[in-house]
C-alpha positions as CSV (number, residue, x, y, z in Angstrom):
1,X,139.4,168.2,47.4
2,X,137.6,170.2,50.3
3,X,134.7,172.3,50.0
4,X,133.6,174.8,52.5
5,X,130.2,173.8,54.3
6,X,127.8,177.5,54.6
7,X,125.1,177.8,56.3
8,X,124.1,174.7,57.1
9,X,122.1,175.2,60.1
10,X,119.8,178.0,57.8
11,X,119.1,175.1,55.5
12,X,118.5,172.7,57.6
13,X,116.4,174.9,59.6
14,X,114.3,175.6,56.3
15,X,114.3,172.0,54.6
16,X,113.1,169.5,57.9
17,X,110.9,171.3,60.4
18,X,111.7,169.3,63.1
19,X,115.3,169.2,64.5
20,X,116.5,167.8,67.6
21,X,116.2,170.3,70.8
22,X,119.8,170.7,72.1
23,X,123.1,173.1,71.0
24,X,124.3,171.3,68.0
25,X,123.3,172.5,64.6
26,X,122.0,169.1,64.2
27,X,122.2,165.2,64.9
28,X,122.3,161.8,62.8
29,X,120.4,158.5,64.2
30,X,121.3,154.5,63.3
31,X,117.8,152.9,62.3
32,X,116.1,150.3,64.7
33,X,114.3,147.7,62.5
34,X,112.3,144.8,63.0
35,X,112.7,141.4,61.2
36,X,115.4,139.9,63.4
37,X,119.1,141.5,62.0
38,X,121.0,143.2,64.1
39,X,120.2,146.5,63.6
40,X,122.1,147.7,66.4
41,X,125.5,147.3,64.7
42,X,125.1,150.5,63.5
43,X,125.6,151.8,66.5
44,X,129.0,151.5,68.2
45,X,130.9,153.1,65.3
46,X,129.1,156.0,64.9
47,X,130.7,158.2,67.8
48,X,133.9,157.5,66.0
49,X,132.9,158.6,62.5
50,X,131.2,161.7,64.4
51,X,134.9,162.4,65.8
52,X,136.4,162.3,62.3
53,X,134.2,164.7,60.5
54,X,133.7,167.0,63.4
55,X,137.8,167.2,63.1
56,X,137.8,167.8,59.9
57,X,135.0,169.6,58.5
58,X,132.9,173.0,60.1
59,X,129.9,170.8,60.5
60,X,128.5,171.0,63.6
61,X,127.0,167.5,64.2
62,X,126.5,166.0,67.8
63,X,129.7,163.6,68.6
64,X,127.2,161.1,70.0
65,X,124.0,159.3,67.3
66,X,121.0,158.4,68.6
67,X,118.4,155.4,67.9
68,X,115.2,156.0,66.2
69,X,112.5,153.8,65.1
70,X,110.6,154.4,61.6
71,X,107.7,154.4,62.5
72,X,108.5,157.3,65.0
73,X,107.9,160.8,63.7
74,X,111.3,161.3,65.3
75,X,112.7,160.4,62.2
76,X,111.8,164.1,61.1
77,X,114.3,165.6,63.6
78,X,117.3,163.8,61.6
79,X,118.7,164.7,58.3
80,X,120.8,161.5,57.6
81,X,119.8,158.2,59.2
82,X,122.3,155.3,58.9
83,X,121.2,151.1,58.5
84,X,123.7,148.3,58.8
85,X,123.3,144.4,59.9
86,X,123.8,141.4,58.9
87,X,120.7,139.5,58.3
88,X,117.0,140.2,57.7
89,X,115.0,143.5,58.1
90,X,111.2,143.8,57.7
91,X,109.6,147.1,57.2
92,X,105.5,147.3,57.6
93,X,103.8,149.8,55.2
94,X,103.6,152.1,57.4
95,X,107.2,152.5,58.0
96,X,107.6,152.0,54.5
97,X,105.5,154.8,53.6
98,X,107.1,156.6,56.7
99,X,110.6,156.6,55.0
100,X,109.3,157.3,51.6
101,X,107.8,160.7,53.2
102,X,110.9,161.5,54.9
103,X,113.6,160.5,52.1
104,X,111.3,162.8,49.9
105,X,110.9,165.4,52.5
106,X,115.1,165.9,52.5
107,X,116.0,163.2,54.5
108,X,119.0,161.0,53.6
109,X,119.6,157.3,54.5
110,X,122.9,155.3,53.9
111,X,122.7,151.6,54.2
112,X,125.8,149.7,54.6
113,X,125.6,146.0,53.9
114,X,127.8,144.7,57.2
115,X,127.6,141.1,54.5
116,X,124.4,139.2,54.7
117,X,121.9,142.3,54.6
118,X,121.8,142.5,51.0
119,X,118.9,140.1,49.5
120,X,116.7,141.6,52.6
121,X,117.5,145.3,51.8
122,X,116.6,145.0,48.4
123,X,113.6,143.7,48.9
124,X,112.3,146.0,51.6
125,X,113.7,149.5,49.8
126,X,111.0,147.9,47.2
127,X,108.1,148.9,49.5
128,X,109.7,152.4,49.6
129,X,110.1,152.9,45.9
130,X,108.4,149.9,44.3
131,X,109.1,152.1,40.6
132,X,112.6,152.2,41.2
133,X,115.6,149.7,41.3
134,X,119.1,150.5,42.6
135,X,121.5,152.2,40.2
136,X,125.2,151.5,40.8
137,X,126.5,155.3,41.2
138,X,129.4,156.1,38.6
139,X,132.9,157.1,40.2
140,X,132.2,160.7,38.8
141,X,129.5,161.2,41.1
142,X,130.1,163.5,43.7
143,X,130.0,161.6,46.9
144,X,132.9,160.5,45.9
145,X,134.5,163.6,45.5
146,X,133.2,166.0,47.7
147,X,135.4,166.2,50.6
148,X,138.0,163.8,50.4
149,X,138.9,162.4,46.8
150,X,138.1,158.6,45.9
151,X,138.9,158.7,41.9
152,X,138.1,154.7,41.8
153,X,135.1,155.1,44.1
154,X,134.4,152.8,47.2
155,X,137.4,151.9,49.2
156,X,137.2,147.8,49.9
157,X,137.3,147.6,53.6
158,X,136.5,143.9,54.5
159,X,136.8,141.0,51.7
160,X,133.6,139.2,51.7
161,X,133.3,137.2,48.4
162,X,135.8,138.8,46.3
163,X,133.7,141.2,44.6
164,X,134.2,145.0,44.3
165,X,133.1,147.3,46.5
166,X,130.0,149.0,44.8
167,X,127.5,152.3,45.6
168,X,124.3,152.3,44.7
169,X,121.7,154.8,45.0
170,X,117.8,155.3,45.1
171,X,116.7,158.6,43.5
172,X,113.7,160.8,43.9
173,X,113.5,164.2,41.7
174,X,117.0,163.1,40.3
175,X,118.3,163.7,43.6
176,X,120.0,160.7,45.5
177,X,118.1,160.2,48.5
178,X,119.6,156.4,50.0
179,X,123.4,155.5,49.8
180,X,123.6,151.8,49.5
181,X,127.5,150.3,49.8
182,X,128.1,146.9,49.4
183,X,131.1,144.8,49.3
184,X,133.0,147.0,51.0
185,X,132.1,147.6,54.7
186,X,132.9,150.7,55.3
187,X,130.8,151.4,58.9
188,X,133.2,148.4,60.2
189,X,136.1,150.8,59.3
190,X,135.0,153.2,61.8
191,X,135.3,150.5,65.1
192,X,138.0,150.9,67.3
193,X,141.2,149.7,66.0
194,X,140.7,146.8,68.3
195,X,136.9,145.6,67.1
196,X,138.5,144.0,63.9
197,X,142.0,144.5,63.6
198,X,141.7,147.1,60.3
199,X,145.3,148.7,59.9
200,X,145.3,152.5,60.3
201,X,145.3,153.1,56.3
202,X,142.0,151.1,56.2
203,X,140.2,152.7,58.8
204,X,141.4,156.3,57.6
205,X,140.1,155.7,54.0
206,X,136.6,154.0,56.1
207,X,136.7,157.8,58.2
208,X,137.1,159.6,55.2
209,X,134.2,157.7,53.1
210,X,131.7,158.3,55.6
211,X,132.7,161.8,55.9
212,X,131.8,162.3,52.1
213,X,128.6,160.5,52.8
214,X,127.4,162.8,54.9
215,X,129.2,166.1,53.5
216,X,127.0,164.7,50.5
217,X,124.0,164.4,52.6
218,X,124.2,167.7,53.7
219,X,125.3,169.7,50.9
220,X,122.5,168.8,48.3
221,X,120.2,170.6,50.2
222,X,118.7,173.7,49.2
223,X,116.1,176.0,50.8
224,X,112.6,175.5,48.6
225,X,111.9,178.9,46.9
């Protein structure tokens, strides 16, 4: 299932005041954090996943991400910011209130546990929504459906423990605002073929996940009235 992507440059224009200065409609940044993980996994596959939906969508997103720091107000240039790692993350309170302002300001984050983030995430998106718990997203919803078409939901990447892959979200307004995948690895999915071996029916499913993502991330958008 494909859906046409319209005006996306208008909306963005209308719903984050701030965009990145260059001659794409827009860019997406991996998250720097503090606390010791390795934030900077979420680096190397993005070019690749900006290949994939640049090929097959009309979005207009720069082929290169960049880095940004929460408690930068550079975080307001970027509708969709993407965290992964392994290990621990720390956010202060005034990041935490920093991301709160931004996910509720139309911002978007996905987080995808690269196994070992999990415990560490959970606790820290409580400083951002300390009212909310993650919800485990139903396979009806649309991120699963709105560009590509994943009836059973998350495609399992990498086997960690032998659990199914699961998407959870974090809500605000009743709109999903963070993407949480677990279980599944899907940002691993987007390496090279040679990072970690994935056959080509892996990585395609991985491509076309993340492309949903942030077809998702895009599309819910609406200019305030």
């Amino acid at each position: 299932m494909t859906r046409t992507l319209l005006l996306l440059g208008v909306l963005f224009a209308v719903a984050l005041p701030l965009r990145a200065q260059d001659d794409y409609t827009f860019r997406i940044a991996a998250v720097k954090y503090g606390g010791g993980g390795d934030w900077y996994q979420a680096v190397s596959p993005l070019p690749n996943l900006l290949r994939f939906v640049r090929e097959h969508t009309n979005i207009d997103v720069a082929p290169q991400a960049d880095v940004v720091e929460l408690s930068s107000d550079r975080i307001f240039s970027y509708p969709f910011l993407f965290l992964t790692g392994h290990g621990n993350i720390v956010l202060t309170d005034d990041e935490a209130r920093r991301l709160r302002r931004y996910l509720e300001n139309g911002g978007f984050l996905y987080i995808d546990d690269d196994y070992g983030l999990d415990p560490y995430i959970r606790r820290e998106m409580k400083k951002v929504f300390p009212e909310q718990e993650f919800v485990e997203l139903p396979f009806s919803h649309p991120i699963y459906h709105i560009h590509f078409d994943f009836p059973n939901g998350l495609p399992k990447i990498h086997e960690h423990d032998g659990k199914p892959p699961q998407g959870f979200g974090l809500f605000h307004n009743g709109q999903l605002v963070v993407f949480y995948t677990y279980e599944t690895n899907i940002s691993d999915g987007w390496e090279a073929p040679s990072v970690h071996g994935d056959p080509p029916e892996k990585r395609e499913a991985a491509l076309r996940m993340g492309t949903n993502i942030l077809v998702y991330a895009l599309t819910r958008l609406k200019p305030p009235t």
